[in-house]
VMD Tcl script that draws the C-alpha trace (Angstrom):
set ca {
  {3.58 -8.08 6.70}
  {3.16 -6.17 3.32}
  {5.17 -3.26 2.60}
  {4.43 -0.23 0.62}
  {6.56 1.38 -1.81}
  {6.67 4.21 -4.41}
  {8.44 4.17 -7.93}
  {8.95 7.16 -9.59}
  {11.24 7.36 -12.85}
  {11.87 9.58 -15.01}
  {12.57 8.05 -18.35}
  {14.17 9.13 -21.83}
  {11.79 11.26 -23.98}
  {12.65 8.64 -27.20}
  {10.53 5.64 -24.53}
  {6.71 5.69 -26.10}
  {4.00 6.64 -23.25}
  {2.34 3.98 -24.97}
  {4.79 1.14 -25.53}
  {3.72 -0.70 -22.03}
  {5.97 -3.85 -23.57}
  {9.12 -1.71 -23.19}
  {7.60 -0.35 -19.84}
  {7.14 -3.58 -18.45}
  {10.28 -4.74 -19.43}
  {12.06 -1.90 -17.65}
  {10.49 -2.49 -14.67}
  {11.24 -6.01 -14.45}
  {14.90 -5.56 -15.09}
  {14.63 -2.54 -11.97}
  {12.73 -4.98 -9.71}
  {15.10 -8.44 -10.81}
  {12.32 -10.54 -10.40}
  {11.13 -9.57 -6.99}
  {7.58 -11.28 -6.34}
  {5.53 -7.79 -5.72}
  {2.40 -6.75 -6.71}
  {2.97 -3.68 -9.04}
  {0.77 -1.13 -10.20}
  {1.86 1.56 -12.94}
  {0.85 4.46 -13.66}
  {2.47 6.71 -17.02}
  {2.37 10.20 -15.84}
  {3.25 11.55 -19.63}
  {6.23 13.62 -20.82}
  {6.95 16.77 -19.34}
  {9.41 19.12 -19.23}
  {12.40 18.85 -17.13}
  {13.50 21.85 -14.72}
  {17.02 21.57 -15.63}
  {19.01 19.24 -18.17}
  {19.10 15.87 -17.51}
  {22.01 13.96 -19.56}
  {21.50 16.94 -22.32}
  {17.99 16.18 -21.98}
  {15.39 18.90 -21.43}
  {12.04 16.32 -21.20}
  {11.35 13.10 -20.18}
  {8.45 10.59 -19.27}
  {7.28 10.33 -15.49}
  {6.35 6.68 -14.48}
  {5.10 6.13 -11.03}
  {4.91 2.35 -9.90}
  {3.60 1.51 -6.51}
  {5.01 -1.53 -4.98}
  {3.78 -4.03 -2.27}
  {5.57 -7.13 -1.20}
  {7.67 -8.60 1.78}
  {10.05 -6.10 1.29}
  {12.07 -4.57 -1.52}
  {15.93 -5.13 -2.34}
  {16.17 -1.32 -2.82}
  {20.35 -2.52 -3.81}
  {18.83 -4.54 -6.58}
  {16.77 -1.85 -8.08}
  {19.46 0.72 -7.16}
  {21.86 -1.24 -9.62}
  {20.28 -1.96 -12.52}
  {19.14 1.69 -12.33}
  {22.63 2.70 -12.86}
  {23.49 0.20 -15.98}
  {19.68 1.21 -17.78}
  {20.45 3.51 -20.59}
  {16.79 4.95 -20.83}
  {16.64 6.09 -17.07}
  {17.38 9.30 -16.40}
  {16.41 9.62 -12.89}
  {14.34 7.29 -10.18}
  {13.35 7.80 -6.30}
  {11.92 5.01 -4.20}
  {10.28 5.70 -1.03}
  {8.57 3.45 1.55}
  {4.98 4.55 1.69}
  {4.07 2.44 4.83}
}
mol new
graphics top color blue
foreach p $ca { graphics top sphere $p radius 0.5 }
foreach p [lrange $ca 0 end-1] q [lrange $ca 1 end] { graphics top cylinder $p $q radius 0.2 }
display resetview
C-alpha cells in the first residue's frame, strides 16, 4: 500500500527558483535515498510573515511524496543540518 505525503519548504531567498540541480539535490539529501515517487512543484519567493533566521523572504517548494512509507526521522534530520532550509512541514495526505 502506497502512501501519500506532502513537502512543503521554505527555502533561503539566495536558492534560484530556477536552479532545479540545486533543488534536486536538496531533496535527495531530505529524503536519504528513500525509493518514492516525487513530484515538485516551485511555488516562487514570497514574503515571509515574520523573520525567519534574519530573513524576511524565501522560496516555497511543495513536493508530494508516494512510497511504502516515509522515514519522517530521516528527513527530520537532515532538515536540521541543511543550511538553505529555513522551514519544512510534512503531512500524510492519505
Amino acid at each position: 500500500m502506497n502512501r501519500k505525503y506532502e513537502l512543503m519548504l521554505v527555502l533561503h531567498p539566495s536558492v534560484a527558483a530556477e536552479d532545479e540541480k540545486a533543488q534536486d539535490e536538496l531533496i535527495g539529501k531530505l529524503l536519504g535515498g528513500q525509493n518514492l515517487t516525487v513530484k515538485k512543484t516551485v511555488l516562487g519567493k514570497k514574503e515571509l510573515s515574520y523573520p525567519i533566521l534574519k530573513q524576511t523572504e524565501g522560496l516555497y517548494m511543495l513536493i508530494e511524496l508516494e512510497g511504502a512509507a516515509v522515514k519522517t526521522d530521516v528527513v527530520a534530520t537532515s532538515a536540521r543540518v541543511e543550511e538553505n532550509l529555513l522551514r519544512y512541514l510534512l503531512k500524510r495526505v492519505n
